[in-house]
KOLLUM-611724 format. One line per 4 residues: number of its first residue (from 1); their letters; for each residue y, z, x of C-alpha. Coordinates in steps of 0.05 Angstrom, whole numbers, always signed. Layout:
% residues N
NUM) A) Y/Z/X; ...
% end
This chain:
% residues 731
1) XXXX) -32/+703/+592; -3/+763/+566; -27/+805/+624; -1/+747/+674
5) XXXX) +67/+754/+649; +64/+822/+658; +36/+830/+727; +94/+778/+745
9) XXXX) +147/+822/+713; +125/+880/+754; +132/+848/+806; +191/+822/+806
13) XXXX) +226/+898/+784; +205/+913/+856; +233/+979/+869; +214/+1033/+805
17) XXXX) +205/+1096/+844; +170/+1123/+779; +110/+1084/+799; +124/+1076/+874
21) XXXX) +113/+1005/+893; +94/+1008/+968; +46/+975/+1005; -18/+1026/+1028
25) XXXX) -13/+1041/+1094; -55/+1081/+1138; -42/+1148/+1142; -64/+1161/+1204
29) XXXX) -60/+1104/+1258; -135/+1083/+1291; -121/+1112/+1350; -85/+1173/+1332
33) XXXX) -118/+1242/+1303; -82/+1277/+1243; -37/+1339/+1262; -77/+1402/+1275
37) XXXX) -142/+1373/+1284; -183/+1428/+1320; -212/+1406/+1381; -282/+1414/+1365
41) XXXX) -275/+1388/+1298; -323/+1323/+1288; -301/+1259/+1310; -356/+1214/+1301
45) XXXX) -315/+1150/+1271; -239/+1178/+1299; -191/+1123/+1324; -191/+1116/+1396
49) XXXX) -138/+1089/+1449; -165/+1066/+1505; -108/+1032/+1553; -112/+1003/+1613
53) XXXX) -69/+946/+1651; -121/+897/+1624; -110/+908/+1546; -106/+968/+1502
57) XXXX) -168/+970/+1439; -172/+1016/+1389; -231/+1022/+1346; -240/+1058/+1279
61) XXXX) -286/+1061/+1224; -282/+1001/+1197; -245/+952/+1249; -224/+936/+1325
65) XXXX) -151/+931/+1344; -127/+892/+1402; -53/+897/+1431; -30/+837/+1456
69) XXXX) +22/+871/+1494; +6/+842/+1560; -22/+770/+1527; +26/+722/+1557
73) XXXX) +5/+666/+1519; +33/+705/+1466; +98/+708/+1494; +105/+635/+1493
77) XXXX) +57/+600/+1443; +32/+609/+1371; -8/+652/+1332; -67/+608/+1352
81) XXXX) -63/+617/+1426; -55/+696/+1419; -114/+691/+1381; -147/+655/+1430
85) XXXX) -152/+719/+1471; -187/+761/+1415; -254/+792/+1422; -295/+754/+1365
89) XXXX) -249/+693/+1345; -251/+621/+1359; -194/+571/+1358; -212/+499/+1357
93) XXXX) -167/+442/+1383; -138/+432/+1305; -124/+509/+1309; -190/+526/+1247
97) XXXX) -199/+593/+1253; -273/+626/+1256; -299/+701/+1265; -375/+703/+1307
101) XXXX) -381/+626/+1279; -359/+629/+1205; -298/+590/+1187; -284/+630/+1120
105) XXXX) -235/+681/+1156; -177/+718/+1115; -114/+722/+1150; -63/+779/+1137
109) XXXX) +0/+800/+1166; +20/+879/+1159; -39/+882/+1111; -21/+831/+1063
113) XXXX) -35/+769/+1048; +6/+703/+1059; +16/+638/+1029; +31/+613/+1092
117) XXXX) -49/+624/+1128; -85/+597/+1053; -106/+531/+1038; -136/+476/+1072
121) XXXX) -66/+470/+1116; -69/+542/+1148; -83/+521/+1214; -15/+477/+1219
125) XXXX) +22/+549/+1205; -17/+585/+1260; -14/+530/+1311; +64/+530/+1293
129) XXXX) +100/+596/+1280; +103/+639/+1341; +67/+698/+1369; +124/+736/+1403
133) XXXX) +128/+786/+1339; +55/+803/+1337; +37/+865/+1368; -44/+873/+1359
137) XXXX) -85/+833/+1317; -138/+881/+1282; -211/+842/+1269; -249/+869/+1218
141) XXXX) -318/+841/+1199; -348/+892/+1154; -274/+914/+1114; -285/+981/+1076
145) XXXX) -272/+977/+995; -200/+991/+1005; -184/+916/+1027; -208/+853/+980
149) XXXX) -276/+820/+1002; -251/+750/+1007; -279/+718/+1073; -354/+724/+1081
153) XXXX) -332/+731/+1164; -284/+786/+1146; -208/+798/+1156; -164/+783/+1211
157) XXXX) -93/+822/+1204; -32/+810/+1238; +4/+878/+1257; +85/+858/+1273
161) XXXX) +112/+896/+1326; +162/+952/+1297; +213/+1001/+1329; +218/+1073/+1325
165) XXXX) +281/+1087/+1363; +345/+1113/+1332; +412/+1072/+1341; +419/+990/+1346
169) XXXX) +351/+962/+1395; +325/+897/+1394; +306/+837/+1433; +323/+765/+1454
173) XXXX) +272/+718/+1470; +268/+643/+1499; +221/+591/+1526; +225/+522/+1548
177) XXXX) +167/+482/+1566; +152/+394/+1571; +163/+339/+1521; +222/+378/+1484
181) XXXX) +184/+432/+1464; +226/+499/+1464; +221/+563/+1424; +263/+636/+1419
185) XXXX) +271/+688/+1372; +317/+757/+1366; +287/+819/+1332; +339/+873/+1310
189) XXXX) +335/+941/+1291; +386/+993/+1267; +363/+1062/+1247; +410/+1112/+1226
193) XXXX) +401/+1174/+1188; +364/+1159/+1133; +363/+1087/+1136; +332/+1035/+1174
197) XXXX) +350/+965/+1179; +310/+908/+1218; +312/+837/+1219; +271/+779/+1259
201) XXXX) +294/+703/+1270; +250/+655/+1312; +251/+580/+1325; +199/+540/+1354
205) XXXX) +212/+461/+1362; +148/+425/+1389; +115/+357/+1411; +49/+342/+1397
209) XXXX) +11/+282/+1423; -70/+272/+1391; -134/+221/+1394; -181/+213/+1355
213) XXXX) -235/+171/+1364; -299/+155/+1320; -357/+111/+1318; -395/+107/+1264
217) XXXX) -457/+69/+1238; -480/+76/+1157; -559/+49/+1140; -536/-18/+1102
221) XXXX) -592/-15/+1039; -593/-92/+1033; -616/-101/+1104; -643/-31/+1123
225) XXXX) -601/-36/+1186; -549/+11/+1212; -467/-28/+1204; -427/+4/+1263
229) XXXX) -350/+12/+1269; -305/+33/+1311; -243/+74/+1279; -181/+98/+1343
233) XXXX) -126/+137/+1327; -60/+168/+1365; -18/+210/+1331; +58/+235/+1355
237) XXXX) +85/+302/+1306; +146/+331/+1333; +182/+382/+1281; +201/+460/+1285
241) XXXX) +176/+521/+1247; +228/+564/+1218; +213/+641/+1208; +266/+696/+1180
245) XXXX) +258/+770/+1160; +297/+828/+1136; +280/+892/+1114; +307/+963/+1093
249) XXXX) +275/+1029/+1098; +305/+1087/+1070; +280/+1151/+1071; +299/+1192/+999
253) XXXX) +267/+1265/+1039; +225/+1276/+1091; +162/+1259/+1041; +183/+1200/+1005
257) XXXX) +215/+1131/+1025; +232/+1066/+990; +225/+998/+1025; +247/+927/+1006
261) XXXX) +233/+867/+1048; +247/+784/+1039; +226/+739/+1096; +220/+664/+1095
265) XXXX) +174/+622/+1143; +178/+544/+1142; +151/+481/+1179; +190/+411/+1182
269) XXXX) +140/+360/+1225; +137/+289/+1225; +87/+239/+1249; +73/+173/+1269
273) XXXX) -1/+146/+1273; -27/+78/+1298; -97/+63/+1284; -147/+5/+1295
277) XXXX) -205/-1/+1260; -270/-53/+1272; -335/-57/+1233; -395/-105/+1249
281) XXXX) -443/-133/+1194; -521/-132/+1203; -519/-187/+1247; -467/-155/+1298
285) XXXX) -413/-196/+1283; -344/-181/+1274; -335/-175/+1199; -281/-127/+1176
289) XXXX) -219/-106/+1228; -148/-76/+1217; -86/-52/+1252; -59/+1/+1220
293) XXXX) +10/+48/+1231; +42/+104/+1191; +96/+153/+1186; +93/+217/+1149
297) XXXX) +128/+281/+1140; +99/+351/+1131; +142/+406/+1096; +120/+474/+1085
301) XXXX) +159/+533/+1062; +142/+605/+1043; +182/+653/+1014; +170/+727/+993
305) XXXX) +205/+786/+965; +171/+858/+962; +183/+928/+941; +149/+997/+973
309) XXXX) +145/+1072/+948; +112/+1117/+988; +111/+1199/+979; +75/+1246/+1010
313) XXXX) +40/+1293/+962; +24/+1353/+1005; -15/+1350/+1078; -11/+1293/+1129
317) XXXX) -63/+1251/+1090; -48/+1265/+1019; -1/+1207/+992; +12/+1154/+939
321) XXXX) +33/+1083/+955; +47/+1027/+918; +68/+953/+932; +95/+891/+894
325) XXXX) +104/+829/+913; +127/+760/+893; +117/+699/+937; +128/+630/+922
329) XXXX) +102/+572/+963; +113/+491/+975; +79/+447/+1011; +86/+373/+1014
333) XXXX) +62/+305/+1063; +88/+239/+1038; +66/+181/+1081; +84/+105/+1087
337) XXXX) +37/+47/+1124; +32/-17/+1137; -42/-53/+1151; -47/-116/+1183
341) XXXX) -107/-147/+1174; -134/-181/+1234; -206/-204/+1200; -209/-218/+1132
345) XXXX) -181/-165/+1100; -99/-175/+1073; -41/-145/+1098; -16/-83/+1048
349) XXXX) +31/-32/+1049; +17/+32/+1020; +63/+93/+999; +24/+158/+983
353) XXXX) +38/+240/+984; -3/+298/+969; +39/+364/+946; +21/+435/+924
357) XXXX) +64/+497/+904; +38/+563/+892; +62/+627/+857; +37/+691/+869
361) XXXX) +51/+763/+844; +14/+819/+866; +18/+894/+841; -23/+958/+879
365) XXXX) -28/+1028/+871; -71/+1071/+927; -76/+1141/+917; -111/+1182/+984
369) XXXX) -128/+1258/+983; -174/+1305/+1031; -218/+1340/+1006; -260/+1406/+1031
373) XXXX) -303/+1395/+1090; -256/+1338/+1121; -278/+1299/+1074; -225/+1241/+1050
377) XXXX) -225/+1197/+981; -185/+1143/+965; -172/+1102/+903; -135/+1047/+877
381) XXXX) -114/+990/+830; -95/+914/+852; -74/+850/+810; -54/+793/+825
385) XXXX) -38/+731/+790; -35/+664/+824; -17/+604/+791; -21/+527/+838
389) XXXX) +2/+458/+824; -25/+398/+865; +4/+332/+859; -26/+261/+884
393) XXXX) +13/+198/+894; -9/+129/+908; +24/+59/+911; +4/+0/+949
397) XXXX) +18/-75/+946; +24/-144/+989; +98/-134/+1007; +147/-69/+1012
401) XXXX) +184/-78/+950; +117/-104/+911; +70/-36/+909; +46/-12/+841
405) XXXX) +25/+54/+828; -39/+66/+844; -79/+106/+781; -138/+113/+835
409) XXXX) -100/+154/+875; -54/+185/+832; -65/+251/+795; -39/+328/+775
413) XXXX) -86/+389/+779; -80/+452/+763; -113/+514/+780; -91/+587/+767
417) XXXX) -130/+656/+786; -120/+722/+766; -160/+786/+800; -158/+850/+768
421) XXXX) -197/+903/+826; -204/+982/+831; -235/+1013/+890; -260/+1080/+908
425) XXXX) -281/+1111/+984; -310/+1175/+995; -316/+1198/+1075; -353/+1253/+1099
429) XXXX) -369/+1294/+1164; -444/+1325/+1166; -430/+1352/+1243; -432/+1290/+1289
433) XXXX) -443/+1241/+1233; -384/+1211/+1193; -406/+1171/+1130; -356/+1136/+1089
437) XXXX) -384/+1098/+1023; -338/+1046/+980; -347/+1008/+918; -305/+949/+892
441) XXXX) -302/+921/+823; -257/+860/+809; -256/+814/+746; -235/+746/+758
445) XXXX) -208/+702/+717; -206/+617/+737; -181/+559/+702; -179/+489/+727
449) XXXX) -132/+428/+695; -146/+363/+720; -95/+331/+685; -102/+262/+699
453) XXXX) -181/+254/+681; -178/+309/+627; -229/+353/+655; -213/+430/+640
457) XXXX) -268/+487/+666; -265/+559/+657; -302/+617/+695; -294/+685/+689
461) XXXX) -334/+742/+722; -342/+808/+735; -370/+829/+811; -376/+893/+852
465) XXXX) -374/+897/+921; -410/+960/+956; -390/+981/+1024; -419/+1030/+1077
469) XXXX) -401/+1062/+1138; -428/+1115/+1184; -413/+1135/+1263; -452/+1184/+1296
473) XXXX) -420/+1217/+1364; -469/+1230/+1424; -418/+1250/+1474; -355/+1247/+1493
477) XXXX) -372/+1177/+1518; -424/+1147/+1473; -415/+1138/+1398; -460/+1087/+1352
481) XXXX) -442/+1053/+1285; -479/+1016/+1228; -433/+981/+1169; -444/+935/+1117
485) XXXX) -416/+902/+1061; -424/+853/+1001; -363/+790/+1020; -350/+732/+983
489) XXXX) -319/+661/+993; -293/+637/+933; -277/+562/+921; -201/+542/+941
493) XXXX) -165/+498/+890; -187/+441/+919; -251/+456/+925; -254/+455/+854
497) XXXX) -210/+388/+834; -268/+332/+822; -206/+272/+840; -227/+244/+901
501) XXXX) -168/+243/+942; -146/+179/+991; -138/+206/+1064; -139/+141/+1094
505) XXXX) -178/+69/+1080; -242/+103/+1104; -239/+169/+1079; -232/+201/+1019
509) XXXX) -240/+270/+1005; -253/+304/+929; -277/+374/+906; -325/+397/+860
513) XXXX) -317/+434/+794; -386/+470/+794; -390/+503/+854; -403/+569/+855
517) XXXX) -368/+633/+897; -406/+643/+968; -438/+715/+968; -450/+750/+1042
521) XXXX) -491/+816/+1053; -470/+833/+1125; -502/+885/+1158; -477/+918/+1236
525) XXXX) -499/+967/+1287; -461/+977/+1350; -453/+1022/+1410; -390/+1041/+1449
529) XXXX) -381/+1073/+1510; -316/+1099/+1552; -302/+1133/+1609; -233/+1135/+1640
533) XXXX) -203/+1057/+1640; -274/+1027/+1617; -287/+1011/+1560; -357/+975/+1532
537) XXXX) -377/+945/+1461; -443/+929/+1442; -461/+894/+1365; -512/+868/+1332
541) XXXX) -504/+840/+1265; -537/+796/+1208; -509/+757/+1154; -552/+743/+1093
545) XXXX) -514/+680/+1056; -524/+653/+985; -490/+596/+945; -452/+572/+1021
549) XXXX) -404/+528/+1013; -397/+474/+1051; -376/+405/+1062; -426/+340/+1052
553) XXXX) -406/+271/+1075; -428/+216/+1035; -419/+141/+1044; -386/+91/+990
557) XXXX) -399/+34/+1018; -354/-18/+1067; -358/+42/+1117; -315/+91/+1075
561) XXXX) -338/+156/+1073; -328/+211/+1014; -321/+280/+1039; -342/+333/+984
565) XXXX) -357/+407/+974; -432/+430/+949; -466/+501/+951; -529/+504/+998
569) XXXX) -590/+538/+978; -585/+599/+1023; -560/+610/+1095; -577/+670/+1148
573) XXXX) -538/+683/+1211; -534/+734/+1270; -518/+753/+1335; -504/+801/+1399
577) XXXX) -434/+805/+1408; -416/+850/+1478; -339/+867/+1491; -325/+899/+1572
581) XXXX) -255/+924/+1588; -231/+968/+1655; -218/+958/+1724; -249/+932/+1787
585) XXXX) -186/+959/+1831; -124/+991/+1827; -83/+931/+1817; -139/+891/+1780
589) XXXX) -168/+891/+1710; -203/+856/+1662; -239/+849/+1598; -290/+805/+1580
593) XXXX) -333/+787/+1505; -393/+752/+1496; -429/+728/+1433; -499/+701/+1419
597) XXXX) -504/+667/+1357; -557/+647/+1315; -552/+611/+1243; -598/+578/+1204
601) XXXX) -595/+531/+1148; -633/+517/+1079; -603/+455/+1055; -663/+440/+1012
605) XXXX) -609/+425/+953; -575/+376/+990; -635/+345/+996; -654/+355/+1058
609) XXXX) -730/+378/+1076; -747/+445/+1113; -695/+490/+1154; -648/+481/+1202
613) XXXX) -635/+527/+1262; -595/+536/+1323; -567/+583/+1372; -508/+571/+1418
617) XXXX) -467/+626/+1463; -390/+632/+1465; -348/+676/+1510; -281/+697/+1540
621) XXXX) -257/+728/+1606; -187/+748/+1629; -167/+782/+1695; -94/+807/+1704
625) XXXX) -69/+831/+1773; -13/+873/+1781; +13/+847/+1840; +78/+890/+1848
629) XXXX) +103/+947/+1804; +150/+887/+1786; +99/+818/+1787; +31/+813/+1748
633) XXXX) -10/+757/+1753; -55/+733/+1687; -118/+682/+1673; -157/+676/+1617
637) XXXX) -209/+625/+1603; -249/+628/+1539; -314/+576/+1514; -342/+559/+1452
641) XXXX) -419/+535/+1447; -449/+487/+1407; -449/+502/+1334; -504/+472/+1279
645) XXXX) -474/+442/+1214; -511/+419/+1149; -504/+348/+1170; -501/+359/+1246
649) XXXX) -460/+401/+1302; -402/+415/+1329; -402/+403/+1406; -378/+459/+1451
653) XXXX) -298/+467/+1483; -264/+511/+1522; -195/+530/+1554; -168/+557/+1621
657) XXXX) -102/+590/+1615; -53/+606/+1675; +7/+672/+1664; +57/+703/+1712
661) XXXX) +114/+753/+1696; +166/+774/+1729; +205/+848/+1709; +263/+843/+1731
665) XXXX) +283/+916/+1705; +268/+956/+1638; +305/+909/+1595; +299/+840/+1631
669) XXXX) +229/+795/+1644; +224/+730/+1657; +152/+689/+1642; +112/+633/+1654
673) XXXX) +51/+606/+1625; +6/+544/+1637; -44/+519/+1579; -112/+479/+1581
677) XXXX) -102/+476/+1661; -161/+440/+1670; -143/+397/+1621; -217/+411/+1572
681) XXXX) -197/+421/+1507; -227/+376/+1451; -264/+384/+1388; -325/+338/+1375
685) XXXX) -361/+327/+1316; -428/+298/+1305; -469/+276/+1238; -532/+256/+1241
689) XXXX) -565/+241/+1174; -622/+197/+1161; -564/+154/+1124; -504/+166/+1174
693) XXXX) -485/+172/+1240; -415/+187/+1265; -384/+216/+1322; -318/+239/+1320
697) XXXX) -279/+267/+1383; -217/+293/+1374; -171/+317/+1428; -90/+339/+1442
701) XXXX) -34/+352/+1489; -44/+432/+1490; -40/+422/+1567; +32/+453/+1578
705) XXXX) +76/+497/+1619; +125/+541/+1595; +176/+590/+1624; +226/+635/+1591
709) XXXX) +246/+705/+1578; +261/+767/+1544; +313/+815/+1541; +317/+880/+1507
713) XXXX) +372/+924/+1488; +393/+981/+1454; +351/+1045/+1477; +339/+1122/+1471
717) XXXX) +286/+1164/+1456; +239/+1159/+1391; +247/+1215/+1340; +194/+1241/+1308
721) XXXX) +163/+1223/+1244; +149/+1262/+1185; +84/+1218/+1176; +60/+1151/+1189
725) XXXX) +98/+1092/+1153; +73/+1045/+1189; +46/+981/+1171; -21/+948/+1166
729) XXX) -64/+984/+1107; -113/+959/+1067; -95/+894/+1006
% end
């Protein structure tokens, strides 16, 4: 506790030069080489631009870098529809997020994490809060030591677009597409002598229109037959996400500069669902049915406040950073029904809310030096303390004003986590070859409080997490890499809370205290070739799983189901992922990714007998024709494959986009962009146990059009920088 309170005072002091509390960035930007680089001087694993009117890629040692410059679904939609476009990531129709076919993804903006993109409502925040400030998206599978090994797939971060221009620059942005649904933002930047200012404000107000429908059939003991039902759903949410920033960079000399930063993002949604429900007894007969509506509301807000030193010791890549942070977050749905019962079951209203808050302070210190023989180390220290509240309500009764609590659904847990990590790298050239090793070691520190049952666990342990790099350069064209790394998935907070928690009158959903933290071994190899605009990526990789976590669906009885976590015995996974980008003529380019995935499955303690195994292929293509120095032309069209589940699979979905911009000078463009064209996107899910059967298809209005524009003003020409401040290093 003591150690808590103190890693929560630090961070709220936020600026003490003394220890320089800056986030690490990287010293030298992926696709940059560090001043006075000889020319013949190895460059086995160097950052690399390679630009054309298609996209722009950088690749590194340990990651892949996308601009999304020319993305125009990320001039008008969300974070989920830029990340549509990204080599590597999937998007489903309820905007889950997965990396070559694994769900447990980290999400980071400028390096760090958020609040905002953790929990089991993550993908409401990236299907809401807009993509216009995102400038690449950086996908990194095999992280070095530097970053935290949370998310067995790896780490997705968010780089925010940022200004280097002296004087007042900034731009205004707007888009209007059906049902309402409108969004517009205003970045501003003022950098003066020694001081920069910037601030970002966006809006985005939306309609959303969804189905679900399931049918389901549980083996009925008494009889040994299969009872079916029959469960529909449409849902209306209409709300706005609400996203502020402001920041101050001032530069004490040419070496050292202090930054402080607050930003707020927050979501305000509300919904109405109407639902009809029919089950059928062993005989086929009518025997349990239900109409069913409610409202709810869905409030989420994020807040943050953070301090940066940064100085320059001596050299462009000899520095000490440091970064504190303090971010509190509040989450909350409350919902209100009504259920009519048509056959034999009552009438009842019900009044029920889920709620969880979270407070987290986080400290680092990154030190970076070269060394003879272009050699580079790097060290650091990161805590972070994170304490989380979640709060169940439930009431229900014949009449409005008659509902009782409910103690079944009622309940307070509490979870809090604290990580104290160090990390070393050492990189080396031997002539053509670059190697870079890492080691991680991180003590963690759990407890759990289910208040209302009385249940209190603790686990503590100590972990380290090895990682290894190496690039080899052929040519000027052809370089090859191998990487791997020890990840891990650790249980959220609900993972962990044993309460089984009411969803709806067939579905409950509860967590489990003894599950243990998913380990990952993940091993790559990949080629890369490039010659002028074209650009080709070739990787194979393998992921050696123990301890998965996953989810198990269970049946109660009456056709309710009980959703719950549980560890499988072990789990392997790989693939051929192949990533093409250049042009086929002057005014037309394109790039193109492909993935062949394999996974298999040992659910032997689930209790199912032998192995499960499956292989599915998923891909993405976009063309963009530059019609006119003044009108480009975009489509994109992307498609997931079928994907094996403990219990089942996932069915396959895909997207066609439409984009067209028009520039009307340096400063003004206008936009438009048309979503799901063809009208395919829908998520299906299928279990098929020897117990259960459901099928569950799930689908949305994504189909959309939206036009708008952006304006920019302000202007003149960059000045230089002593070094690199720029954003995105390792957390």
């Amino acid at each position: 506790m003591r150690l808590k309170c103190a890693l929560f005072a630090a961070a709220a002091a936020i600026l003490p030069p003394t220890l320089g509390l800056a986030q690490t960035a990287q010293t030298t930007p992926p696709a940059q080489t560090a001043p006075g680089k000889p020319k013949d001087a190895p460059n086995a694993v160097e950052g690399v631009t390679i630009t054309s009117d298609s996209a722009a890629m950088r690749t590194s040692i340990d990651r892949r870098s996308y601009s999304v410059a020319n993305d125009l679904s990320a001039k008008t939609g969300s974070i989920s529809d830029a990340l549509r476009n990204i080599p590597s990531v999937e998007v489903d129709v309820q905007g889950n997020i997965s990396l070559r076919g694994d769900p447990n993804v980290t999400i980071l903006i400028d390096g760090k994490p958020s609040g905002m993109f953790n929990g089991d409502n993550r993908a409401d925040a990236l299907q809401q809060l807009p993509a216009d400030s995102i400038d690449r998206v950086e996908v990194m599978t095999n992280p070095s030591a530097a970053y935290r090994p949370d998310g067995s797939a790896g780490i997705i971060n968010l780089v925010t677009k940022k200004t280097q221009k002296p004087g007042v620059t900034g731009t205004v942005r707007a888009n209007v597409g059906p049902d309402g649904r409108y969004n517009g933002g205003v970045s501003v930047t003022r950098r003066q002598g020694k001081a920069t200012l910037s601030g970002d404000a966006s809006y985005r107000f939306d309609h959303q229109e969804a189905r679900s429908d399931t049918d389901r059939a549980v083996l009925d003991s008494a009889s040994g037959k299969f009872l079916e039902s029959v469960q529909d759903a449409a849902v209306v949410n209409e709300g706005a996400a609400l996203s502020l920033r402001g920041g101050l960079d001032y530069d004490l000399d040419k070496k050292t500069r202090l930054s402080a930063e607050v930003r707020y993002r927050g979501m305000d949604y509300d919904s109405d669902i109407d639902e009809t429900y029919e089950g059928r007894d062993a005989a086929g007969v009518v025997s349990r049915s239900y109409l069913r509506n409610s409202v709810a509301r869905l409030k989420r807000d994020n807040s943050a406040i953070s301090g940066d030193y940064r100085r320059q010791l001596g050299g462009a890549e000899h520095e000490l950073t440091s970064h504190a942070e303090y971010e509190f977050t509040q989450f909350k749905r409350a919902s209100a029904a009504f259920q009519d019962g048509v056959v034999t079951a009552p009438d009842q209203y019900e009044a029920f809310s889920f709620g969880a808050s979270q407070a987290r302070a986080n400290w680092k210190l990154d030190y970076s030096k070269p060394l003879p023989g272009q050699a580079k180390f790097k060290t650091g220290l990161d805590f972070e303390a994170a304490d989380n509240a979640y709060d169940n309500y439930g009431a229900r009764g014949a009449t409005q004003n008659g509902q009782v609590v409910d103690p079944a659904r009622t309940n307070r847990f509490l979870y809090d986590q604290d990580v104290f990590a160090g990390y070393v790298t050492y990189e080396r050239p031997f002539g053509d070859l670059t190697v870079q090793g890492g080691l991680r070691a991180e003590q963690v520190n759990i407890r759990t409080n289910q208040i209302t049952s009385a249940q209190k666990n603790e686990n503590d342990y100590f972990r380290l997490y090895p990682t290894l790099h190496a690039g080899y350069r052929v040519n000027d064209s052809n370089t090859f890499n191998a990487n791997y790394s020890r990840r891990v998935q650790r249980p959220g907070p609900q993972d962990l809370n044993p309460y089984p928690i009411y969803q709806d009158p067939l579905n409950y959903r509860a967590g489990n205290p003894n599950l243990k933290p998913q380990v990952t071994d993940s091993f790559e190899l990949g080629w890369q070739y490039r010659k002028g605009p074209a650009y080709y990526l070739a990787t194979v990789y393998f992921r050696d799983t123990k301890d998965g976590v996953t989810d198990v669906v269970r049946s109660l009885g009456g056709g309710v189901l009980l959703t719950t976590r549980e560890n499988l015995a072990k789990s392997r996974s790989g693939g051929l992922e192949l990533v093409a980008n250049g042009r086929l003529t002057p005014k037309l380019t394109y790039n193109a990714s492909a993935n062949a995935f394999w996974n298999e499955i040992d659910a032997a303690s689930l209790g199912f007998a032998g192995k499960r195994s499956g292989t599915t292929l998923s891909g993405r293509a976009n063309l963009n024709y530059q019609a006119t120095p003044k009108d480009f032309f975009q489509a994109n069209i992307f498609s997931s494959g079928k994907r094996l589940t403990p219990q089942g699979h996932r069915e396959p979905f895909k997207m066609l986009n439409l984009g067209y911009r028009r520039k009307v000078n340096d400063k003004l463009s206008f936009v438009a962009t048309a979503q799901d064209v063809l009208d395919w996107f829908q998520d299906v899910v299928v279990t098929d146990t020897p117990t259960l059967r459901d099928n569950t298809r799930r689908t949305a209005n994504v189909r959309s059009v939206f036009v708008g524009f952006t304006y920019a003003f302000g202007g003149g020409k960059p000045r230089p920088e002593q070094f690199d401040f720029s954003a995105g290093g390792p957390s």
